[in-house]
DOTORMAR-82343 format. One record per atom (N, C-alpha, C, O): atom name; chain; x, y, z. Coordinates in steps of 0.001 Angstrom, whole numbers, plus 500000, padded with zeros to 6 digits. Layout:
<nodes>
CA_A_X_Y_Z
...
</nodes>
This chain:
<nodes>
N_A_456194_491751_501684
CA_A_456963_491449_502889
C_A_457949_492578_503170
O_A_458454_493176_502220
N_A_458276_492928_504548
CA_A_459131_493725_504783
C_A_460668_493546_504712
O_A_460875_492333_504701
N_A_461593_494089_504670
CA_A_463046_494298_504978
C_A_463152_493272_506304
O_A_462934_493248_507515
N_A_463578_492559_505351
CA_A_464245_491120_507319
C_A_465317_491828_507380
O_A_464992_492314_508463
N_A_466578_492446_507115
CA_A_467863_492841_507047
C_A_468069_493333_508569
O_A_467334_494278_508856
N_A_468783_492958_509440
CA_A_469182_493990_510505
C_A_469844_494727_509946
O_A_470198_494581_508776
N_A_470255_496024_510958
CA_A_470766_497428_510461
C_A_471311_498041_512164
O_A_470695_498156_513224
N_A_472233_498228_511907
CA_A_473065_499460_512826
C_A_473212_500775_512718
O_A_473291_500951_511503
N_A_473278_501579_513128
CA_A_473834_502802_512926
C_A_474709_503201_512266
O_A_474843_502159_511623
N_A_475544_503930_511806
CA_A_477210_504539_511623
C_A_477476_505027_513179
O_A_478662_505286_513379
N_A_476631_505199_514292
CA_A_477149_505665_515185
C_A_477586_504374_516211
O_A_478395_504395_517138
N_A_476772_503263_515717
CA_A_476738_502011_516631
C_A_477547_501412_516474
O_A_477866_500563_517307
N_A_478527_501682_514823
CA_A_479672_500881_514021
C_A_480728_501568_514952
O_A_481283_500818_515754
N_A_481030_502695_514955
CA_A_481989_503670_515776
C_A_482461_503054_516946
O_A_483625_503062_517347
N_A_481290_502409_517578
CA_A_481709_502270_518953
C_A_483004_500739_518669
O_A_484014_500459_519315
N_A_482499_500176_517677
CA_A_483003_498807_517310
C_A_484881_499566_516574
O_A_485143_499588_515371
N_A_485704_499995_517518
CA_A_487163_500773_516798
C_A_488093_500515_517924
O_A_488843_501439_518239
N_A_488154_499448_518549
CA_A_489281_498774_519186
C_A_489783_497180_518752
O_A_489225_496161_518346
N_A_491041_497563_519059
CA_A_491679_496326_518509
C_A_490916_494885_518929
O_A_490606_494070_518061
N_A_490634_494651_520432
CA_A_489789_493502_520883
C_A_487867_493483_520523
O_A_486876_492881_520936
N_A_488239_494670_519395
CA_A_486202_494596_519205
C_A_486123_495778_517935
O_A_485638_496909_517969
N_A_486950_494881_516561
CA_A_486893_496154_515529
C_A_486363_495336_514564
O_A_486777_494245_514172
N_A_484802_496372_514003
CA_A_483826_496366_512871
C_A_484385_496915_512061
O_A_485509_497244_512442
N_A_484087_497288_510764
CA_A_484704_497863_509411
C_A_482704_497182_508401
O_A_481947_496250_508673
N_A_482657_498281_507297
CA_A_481477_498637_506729
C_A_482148_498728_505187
O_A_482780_499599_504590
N_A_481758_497603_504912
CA_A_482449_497761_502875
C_A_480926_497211_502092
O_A_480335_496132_502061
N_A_480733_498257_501642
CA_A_479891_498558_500940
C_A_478440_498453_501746
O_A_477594_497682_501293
N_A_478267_498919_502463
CA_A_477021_499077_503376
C_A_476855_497322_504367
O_A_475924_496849_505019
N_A_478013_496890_504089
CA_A_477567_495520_505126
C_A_478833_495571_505972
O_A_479902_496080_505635
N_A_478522_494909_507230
CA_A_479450_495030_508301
C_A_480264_494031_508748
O_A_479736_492920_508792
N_A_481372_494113_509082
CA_A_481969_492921_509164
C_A_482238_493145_510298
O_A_481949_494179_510900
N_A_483247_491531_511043
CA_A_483813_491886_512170
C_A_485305_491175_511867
O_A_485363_490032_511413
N_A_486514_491972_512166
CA_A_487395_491523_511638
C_A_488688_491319_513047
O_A_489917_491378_513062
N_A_488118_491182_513619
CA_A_489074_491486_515226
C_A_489806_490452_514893
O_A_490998_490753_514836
N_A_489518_489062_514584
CA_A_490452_487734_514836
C_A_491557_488351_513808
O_A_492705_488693_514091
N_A_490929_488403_512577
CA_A_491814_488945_511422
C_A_493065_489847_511304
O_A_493970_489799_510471
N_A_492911_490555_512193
CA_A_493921_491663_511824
C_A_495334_490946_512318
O_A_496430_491321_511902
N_A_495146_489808_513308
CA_A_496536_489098_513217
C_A_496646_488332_512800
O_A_497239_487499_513485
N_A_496254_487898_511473
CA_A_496718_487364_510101
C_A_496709_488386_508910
O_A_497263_488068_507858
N_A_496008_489782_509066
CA_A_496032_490302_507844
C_A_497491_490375_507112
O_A_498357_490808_507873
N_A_497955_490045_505794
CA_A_498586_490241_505033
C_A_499341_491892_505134
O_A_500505_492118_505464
N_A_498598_492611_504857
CA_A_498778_494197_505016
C_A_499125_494836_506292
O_A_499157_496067_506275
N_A_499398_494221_507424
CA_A_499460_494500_508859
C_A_498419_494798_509806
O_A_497226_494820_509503
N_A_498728_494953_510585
CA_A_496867_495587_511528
C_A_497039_497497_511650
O_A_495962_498067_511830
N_A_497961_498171_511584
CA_A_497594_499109_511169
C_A_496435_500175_510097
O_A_495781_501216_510158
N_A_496720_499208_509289
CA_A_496137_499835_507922
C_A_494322_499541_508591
O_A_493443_500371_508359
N_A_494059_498313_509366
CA_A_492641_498195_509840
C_A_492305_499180_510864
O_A_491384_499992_510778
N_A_493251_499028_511997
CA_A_493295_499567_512835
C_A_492780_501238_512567
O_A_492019_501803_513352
N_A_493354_501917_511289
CA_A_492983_503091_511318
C_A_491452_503204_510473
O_A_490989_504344_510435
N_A_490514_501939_509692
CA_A_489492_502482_509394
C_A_488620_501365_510598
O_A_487795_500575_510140
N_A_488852_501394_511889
CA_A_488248_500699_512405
C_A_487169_501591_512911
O_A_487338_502792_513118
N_A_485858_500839_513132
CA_A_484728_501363_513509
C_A_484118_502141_512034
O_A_483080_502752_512291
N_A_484486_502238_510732
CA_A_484123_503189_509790
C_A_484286_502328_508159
O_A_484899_501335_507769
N_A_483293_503425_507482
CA_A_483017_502501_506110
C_A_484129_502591_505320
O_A_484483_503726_505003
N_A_484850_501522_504873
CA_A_486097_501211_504781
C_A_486019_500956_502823
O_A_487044_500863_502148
N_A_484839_500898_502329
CA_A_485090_500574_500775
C_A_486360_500659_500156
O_A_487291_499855_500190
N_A_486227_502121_499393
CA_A_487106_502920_498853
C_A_488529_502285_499320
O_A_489312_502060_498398
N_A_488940_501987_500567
CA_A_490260_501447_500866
C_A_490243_499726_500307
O_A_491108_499168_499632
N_A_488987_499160_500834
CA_A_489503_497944_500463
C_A_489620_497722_499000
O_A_489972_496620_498580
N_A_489417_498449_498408
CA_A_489057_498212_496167
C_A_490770_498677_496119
O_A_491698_498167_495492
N_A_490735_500090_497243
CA_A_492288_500567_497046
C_A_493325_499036_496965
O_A_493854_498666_495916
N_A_493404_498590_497767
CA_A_494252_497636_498337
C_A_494338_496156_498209
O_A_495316_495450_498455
N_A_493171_495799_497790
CA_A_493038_494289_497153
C_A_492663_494253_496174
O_A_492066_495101_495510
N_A_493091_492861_495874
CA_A_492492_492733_494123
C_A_491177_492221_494222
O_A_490572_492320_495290
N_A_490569_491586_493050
CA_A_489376_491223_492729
C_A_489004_489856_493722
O_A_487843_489668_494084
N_A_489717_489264_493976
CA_A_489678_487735_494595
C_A_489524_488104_496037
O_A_488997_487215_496705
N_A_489816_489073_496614
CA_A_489567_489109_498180
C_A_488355_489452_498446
O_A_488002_489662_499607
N_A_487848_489518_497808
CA_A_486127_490043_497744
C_A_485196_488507_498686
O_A_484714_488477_499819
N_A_485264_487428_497614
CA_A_485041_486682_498317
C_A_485407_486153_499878
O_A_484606_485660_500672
N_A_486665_486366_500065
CA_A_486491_486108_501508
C_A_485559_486986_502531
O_A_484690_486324_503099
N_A_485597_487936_502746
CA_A_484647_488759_503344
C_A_483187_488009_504310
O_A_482776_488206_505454
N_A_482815_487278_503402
CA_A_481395_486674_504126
C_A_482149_485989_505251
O_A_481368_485470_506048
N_A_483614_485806_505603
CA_A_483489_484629_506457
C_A_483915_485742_507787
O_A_484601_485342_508728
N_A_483397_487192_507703
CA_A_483588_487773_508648
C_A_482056_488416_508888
O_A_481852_489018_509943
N_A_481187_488307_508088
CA_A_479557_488820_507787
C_A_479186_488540_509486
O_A_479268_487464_510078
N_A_478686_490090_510133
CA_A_478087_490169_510974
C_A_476271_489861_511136
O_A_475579_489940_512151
N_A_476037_489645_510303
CA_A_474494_489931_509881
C_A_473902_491316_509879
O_A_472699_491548_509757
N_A_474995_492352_510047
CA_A_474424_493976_509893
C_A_474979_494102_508753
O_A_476044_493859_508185
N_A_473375_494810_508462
CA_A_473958_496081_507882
C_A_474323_497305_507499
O_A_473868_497323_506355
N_A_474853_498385_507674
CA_A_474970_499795_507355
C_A_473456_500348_507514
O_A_472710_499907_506640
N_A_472916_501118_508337
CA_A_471908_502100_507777
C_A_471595_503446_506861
O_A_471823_504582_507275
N_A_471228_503252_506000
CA_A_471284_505036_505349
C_A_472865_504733_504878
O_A_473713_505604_505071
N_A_473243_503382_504213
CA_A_474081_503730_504042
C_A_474876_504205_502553
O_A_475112_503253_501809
N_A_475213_505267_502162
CA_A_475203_506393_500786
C_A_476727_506108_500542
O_A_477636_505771_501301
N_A_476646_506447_498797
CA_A_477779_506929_498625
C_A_478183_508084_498065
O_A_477479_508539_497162
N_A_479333_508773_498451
CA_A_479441_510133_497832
C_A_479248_510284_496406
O_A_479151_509183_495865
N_A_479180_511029_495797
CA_A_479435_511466_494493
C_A_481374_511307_494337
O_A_481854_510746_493352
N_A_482055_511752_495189
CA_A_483699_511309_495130
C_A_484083_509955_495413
O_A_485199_509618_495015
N_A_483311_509030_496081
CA_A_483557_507843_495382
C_A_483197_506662_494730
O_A_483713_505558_494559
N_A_481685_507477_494274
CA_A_481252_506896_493150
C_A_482348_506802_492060
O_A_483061_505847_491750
N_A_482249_508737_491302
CA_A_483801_508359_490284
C_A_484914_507503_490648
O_A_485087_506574_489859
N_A_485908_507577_491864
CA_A_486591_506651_492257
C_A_486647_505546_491431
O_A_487378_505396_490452
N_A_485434_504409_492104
CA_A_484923_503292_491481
C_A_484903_503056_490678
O_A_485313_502001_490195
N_A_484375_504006_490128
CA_A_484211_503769_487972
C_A_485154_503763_487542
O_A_485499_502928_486707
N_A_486178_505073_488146
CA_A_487560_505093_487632
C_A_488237_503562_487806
O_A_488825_503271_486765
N_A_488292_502898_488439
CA_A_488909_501671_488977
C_A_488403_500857_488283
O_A_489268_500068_487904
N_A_487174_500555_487800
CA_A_486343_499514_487012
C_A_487149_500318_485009
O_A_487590_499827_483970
N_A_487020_500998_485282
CA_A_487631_501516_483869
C_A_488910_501041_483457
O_A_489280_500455_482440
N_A_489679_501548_484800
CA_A_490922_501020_484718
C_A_491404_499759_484664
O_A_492569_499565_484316
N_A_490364_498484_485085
CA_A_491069_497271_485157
C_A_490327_496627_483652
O_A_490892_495734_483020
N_A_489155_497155_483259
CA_A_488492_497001_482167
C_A_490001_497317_481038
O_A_490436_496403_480337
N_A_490439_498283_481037
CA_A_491843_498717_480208
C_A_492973_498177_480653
O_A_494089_498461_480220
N_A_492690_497246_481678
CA_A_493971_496738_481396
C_A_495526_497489_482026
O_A_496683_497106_481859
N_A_495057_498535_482696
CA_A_496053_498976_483222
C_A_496719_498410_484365
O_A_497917_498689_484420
N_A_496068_497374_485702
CA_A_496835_496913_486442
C_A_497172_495943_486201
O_A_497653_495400_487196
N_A_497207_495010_484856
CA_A_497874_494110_484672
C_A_499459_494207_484647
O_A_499880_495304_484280
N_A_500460_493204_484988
CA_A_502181_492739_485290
C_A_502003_493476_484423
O_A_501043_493850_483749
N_A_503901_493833_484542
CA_A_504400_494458_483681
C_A_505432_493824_483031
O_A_505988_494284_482033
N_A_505778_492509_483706
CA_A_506590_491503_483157
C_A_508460_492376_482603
O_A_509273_492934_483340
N_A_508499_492233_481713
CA_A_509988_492573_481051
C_A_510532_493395_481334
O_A_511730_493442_481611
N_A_509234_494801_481322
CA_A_509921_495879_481681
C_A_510549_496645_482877
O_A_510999_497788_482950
N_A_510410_495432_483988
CA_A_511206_495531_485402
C_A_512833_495169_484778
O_A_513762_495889_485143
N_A_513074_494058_483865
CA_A_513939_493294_483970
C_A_515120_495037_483080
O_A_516026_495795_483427
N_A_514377_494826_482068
CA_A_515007_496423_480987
C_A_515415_497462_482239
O_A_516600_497789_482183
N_A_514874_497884_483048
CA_A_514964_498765_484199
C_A_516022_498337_485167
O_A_516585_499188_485856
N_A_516384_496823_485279
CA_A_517461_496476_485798
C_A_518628_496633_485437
O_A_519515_497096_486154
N_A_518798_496138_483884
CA_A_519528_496286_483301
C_A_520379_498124_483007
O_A_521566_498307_482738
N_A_519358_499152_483167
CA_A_519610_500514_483171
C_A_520153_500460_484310
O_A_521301_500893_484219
N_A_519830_500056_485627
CA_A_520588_500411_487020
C_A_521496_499822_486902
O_A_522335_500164_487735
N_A_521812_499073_486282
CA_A_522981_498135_486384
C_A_524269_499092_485666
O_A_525378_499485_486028
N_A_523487_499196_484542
CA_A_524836_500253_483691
C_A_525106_501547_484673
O_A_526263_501964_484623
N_A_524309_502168_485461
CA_A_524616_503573_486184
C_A_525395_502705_487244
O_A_526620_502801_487169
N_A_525068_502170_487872
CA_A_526158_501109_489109
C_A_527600_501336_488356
O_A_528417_502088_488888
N_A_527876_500754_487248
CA_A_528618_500337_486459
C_A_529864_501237_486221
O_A_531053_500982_486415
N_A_529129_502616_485637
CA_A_529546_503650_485500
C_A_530066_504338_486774
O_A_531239_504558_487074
N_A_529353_504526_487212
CA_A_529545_504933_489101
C_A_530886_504267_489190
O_A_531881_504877_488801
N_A_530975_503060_489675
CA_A_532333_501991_490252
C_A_533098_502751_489340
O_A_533612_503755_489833
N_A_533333_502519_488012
CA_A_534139_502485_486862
C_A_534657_504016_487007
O_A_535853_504259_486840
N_A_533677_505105_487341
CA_A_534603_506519_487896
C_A_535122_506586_488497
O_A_536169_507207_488315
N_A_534715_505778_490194
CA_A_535705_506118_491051
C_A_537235_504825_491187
O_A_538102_504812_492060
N_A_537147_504281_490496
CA_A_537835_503375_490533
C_A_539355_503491_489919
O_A_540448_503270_490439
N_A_539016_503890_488717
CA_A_539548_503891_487337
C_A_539979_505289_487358
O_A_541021_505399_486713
N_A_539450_506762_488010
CA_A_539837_508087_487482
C_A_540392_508816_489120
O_A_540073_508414_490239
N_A_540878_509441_488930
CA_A_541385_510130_489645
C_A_540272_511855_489556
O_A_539752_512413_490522
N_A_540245_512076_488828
CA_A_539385_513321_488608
C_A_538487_513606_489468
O_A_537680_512754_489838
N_A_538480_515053_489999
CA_A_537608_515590_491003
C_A_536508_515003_490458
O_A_536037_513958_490905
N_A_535633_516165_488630
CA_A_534987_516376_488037
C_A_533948_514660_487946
O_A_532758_514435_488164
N_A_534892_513915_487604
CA_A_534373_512313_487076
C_A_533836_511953_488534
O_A_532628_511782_488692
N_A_534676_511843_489540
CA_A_534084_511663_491323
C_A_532805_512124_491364
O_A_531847_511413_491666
N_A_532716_513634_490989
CA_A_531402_514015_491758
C_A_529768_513584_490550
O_A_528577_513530_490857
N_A_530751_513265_488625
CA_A_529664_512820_488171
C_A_529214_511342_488734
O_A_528060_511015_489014
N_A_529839_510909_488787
CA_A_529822_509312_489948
C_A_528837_509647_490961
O_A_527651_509316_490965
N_A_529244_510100_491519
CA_A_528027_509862_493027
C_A_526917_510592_492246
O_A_525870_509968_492416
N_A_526759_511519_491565
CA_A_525459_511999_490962
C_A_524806_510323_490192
O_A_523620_510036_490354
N_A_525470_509655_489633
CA_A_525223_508663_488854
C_A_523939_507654_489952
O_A_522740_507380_489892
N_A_525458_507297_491166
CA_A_524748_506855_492256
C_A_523371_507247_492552
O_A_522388_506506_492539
N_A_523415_508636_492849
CA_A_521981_508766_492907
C_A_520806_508600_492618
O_A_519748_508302_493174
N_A_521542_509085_490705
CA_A_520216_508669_490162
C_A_519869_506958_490058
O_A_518803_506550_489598
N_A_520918_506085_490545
CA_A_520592_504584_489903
C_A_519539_504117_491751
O_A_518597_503363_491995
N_A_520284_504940_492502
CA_A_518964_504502_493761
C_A_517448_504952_493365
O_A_516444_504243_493304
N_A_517589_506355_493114
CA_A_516222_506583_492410
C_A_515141_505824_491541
O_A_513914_505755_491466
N_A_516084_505375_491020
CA_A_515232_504047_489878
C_A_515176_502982_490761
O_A_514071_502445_490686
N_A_515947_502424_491610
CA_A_515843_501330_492369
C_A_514546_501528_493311
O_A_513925_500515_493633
N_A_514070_502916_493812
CA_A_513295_503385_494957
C_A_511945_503077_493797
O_A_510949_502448_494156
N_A_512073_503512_492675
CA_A_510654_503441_492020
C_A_510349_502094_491845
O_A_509264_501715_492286
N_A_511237_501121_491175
CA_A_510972_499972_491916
C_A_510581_498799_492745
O_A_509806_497857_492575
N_A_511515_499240_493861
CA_A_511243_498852_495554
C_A_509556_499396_495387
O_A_508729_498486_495437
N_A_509110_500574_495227
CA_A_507863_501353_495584
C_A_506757_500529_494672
O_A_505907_499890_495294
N_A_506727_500513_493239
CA_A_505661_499749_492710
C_A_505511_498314_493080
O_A_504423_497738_493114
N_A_506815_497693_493393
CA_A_506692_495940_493241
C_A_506005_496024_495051
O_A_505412_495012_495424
N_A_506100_496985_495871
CA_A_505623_497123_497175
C_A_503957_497042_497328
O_A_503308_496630_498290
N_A_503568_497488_496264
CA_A_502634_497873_496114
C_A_501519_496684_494906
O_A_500341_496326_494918
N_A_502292_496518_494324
CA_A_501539_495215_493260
C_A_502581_494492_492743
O_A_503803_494594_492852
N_A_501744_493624_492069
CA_A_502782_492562_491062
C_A_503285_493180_489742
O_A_502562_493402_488771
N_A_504404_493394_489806
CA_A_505301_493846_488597
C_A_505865_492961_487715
O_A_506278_493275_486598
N_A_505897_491689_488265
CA_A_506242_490418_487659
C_A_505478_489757_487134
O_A_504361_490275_487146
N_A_505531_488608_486543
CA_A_505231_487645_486020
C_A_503896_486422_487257
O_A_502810_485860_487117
N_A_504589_486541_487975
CA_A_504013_485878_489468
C_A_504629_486516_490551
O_A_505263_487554_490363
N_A_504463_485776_492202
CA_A_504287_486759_493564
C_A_505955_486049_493685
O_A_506821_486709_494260
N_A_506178_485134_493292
CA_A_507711_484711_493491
C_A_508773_485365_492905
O_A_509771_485457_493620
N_A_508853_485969_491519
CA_A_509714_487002_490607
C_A_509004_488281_491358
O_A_509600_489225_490838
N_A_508518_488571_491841
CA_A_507892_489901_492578
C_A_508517_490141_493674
O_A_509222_491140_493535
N_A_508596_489623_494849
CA_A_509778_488977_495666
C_A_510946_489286_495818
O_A_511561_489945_496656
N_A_511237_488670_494800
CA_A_512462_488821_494232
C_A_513232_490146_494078
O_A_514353_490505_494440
N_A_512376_490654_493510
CA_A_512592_492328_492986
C_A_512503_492834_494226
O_A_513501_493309_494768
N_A_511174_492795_494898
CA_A_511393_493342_496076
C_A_512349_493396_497112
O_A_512543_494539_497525
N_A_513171_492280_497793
CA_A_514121_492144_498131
C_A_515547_492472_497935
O_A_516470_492541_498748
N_A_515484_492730_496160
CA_A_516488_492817_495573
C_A_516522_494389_495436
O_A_517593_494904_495758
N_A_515392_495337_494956
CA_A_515714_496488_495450
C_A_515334_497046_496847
O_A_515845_498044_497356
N_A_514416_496305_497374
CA_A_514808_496621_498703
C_A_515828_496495_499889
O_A_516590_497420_500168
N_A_515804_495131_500675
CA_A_516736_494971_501017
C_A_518234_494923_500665
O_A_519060_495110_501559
N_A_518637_494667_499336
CA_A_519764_494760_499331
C_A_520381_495563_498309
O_A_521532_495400_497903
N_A_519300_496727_497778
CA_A_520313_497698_496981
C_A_520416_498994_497805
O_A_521257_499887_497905
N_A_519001_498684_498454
CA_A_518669_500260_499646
C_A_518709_499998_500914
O_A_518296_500856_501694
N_A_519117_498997_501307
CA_A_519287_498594_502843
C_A_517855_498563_503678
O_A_517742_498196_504848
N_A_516873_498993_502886
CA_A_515101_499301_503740
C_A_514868_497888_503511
O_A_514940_497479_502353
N_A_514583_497040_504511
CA_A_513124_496421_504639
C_A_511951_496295_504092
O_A_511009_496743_504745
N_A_511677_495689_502820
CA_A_510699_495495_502046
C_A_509523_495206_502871
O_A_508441_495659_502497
N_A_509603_494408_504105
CA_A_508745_494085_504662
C_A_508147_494920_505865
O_A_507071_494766_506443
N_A_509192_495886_506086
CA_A_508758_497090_507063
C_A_508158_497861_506360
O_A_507033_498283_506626
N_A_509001_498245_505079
CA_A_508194_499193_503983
C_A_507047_499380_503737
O_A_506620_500534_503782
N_A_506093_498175_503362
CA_A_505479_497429_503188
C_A_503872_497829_503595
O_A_502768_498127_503139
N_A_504830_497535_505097
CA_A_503957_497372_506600
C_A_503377_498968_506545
O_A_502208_499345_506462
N_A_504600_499750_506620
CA_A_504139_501302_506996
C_A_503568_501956_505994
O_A_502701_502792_506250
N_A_503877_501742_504936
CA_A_503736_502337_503702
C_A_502170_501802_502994
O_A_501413_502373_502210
N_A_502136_501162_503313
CA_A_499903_500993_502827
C_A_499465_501346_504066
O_A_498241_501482_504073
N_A_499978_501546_505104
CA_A_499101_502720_506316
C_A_498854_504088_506112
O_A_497911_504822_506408
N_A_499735_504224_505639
CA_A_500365_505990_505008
C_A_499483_505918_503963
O_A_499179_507102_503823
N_A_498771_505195_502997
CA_A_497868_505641_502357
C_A_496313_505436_502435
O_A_495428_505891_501710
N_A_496236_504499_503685
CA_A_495410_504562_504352
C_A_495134_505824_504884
O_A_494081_506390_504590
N_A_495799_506235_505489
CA_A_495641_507604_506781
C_A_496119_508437_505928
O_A_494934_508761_505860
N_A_496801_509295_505014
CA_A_497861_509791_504463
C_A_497647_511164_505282
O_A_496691_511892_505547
N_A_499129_511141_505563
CA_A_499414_512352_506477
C_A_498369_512507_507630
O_A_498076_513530_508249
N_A_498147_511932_507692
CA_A_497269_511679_509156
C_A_498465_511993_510583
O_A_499468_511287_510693
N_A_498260_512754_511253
CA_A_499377_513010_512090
C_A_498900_512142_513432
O_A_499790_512240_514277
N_A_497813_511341_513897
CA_A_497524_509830_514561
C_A_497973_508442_514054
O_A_498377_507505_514742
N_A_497818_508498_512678
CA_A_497637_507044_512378
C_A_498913_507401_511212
O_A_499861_506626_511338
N_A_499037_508163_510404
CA_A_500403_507634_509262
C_A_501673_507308_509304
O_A_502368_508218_508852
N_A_502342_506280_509700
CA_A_503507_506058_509919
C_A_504896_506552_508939
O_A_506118_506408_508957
N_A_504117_507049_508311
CA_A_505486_507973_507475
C_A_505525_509433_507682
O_A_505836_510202_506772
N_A_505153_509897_509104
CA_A_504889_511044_509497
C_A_505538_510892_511210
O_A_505949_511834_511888
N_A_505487_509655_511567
CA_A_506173_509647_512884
C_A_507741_509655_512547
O_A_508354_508703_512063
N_A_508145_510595_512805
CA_A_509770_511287_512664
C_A_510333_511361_514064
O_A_511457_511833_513892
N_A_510120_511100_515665
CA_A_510599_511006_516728
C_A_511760_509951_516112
O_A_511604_509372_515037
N_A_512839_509810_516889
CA_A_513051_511857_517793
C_A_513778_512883_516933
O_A_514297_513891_517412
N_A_513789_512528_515434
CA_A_514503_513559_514511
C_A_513674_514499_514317
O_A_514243_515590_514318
N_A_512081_514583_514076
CA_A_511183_515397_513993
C_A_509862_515520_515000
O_A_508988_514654_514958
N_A_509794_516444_515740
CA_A_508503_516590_516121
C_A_507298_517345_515130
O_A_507405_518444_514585
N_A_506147_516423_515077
CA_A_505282_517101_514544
C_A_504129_517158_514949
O_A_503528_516088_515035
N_A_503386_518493_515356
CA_A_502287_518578_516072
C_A_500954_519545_514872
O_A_501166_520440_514055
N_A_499743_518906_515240
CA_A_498690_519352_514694
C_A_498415_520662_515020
O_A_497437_521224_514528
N_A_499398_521398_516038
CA_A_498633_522666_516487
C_A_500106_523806_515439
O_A_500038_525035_515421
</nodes>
C-alpha cells in the first residue's frame, strides 16, 4: 500500500506566517496554532517569529517533556515534505537527550536559597557602609558591593525566568518576583515575555525584542 499521509511543501507552510493564519512544522508534522498564540504561556511573539517555518529545535528549546503531548490537538493532517534534519540539529538533540538523561535540568532546590542568603550579606554590608561610615573609600566600596549583589540577583531573576530553580512553579515565583520585581524593579513578566523571543530570534534586528532600543538607540541592518 502506498503513503496515505498528506504533505505540503516548506513553500506552502511559508505562506501559513500571519497572525490570523499561522502554521509551525515540529518535527516534520504541521500544526495550526493561530487560536493558540492567545493563550500561549510564552507570549505570541516567540510564535509569531517561527511562523510559517520548522520550529523543532525551538520547541525542545523551550518546553519540557509534557508539552509534547498537547500538540495533536493542533494536528493539521500535513505533513512536512522532504522533510530533513541538519547534521546541527541532529547533535543539538542528542545533546539535550544527554543532558536530561544526566540530570542536568533537574531543580536546583537549596542552592537558590544559599545564593540568597550571599545577597543578603552584600545588601547588608552595602547599608552598613553607608550608614555607619563616613569614609569616602568605604562609600565607594559600598556601591561596588551594590553592584555586585544586583549581579547575583540578575543571574537569578535570569535562570528562575527561564526554568524551575525551585522545588515547584510556586517557590519559583516567588524568586522570580522577588528578584525581579522587587530587588531590580524589571517585570518578571515583561522579562519573561521579551526575553524567550530574543532567543528565539537572537539578535534578529525584525523580531528580537532585546534589540529594539528606540528612541535611545537606533539600529539598522544596513
Amino acid at each position: 500500500m502506498g503513503d496515505s499521509k498528506k504533505y505540503i511543501t516548506a513553500e506552502e507552510l511559508k505562506k501559513h506566517n500571519k497572525r490570523e493564519d499561522l502554521w509551525i512544522s515540529v518535527q516534520g508534522k504541521v500544526y495550526n496554532v493561530t487560536d493558540w498564540i492567545k493563550q500561549h504561556p510564552g507570549g505570541d511573539i516567540p510564535i509569531l517569529n517561527l511562523a510559517g517555518q520548522e520550529a523543532t529545535d525551538a520547541f525542545i528549546a523551550f518546553h519540557p517533556g509534557t508539552a509534547w503531548k498537547h500538540l495533536d490537538n493542533f494536528f493539521t493532517g500535513y505533513y512536512l515534505q522532504d522533510y530533513e534534519v541538519s547534521e546541527v540539529s541532529r547533535d543539538y538533540r542528542k545533546l539535550c537527550v544527554d543532558f536530561a538523561k544526566a540530570g542536568l535540568f533537574e531543580k536546583k532546590g537549596h542552592g537558590v536559597m544559599y545564593s540568597f542568603c550571599f545577597i543578603g550579606f552584600l545588601l547588608f554590608l552595602t547599608f552598613y557602609g553607608v550608614i555607619f561610615s563616613n569614609s569616602f573609600l568605604i562609600h565607594m566600596l559600598s556601591g561596588a558591593l551594590l553592584g555586585l549583589s544586583w549581579m547575583q540577583i540578575s543571574y537569578l531573576g535570569h535562570d528562575s525566568g527561564h526554568y524551575l530553580i525551585m522545588t515547584n512553579k510556586g517557590f519559583n515565583k516567588m524568586v522570580q518576583i522577588m528578584s525581579g520585581n522587587c530587588l531590580t524593579g524589571i517585570s518578571i513578566a515583561w522579562w519573561k515575555w521579551t526575553h524567550n523571543a530574543h532567543h528565539v530570534a537572537c539578535n534578529s534586528l525584525d523580531y528580537d525584542p532585546d534589540l529594539q532600543h528606540l528612541p535611545v538607540f537606533a539600529v539598522s541592518s544596513g
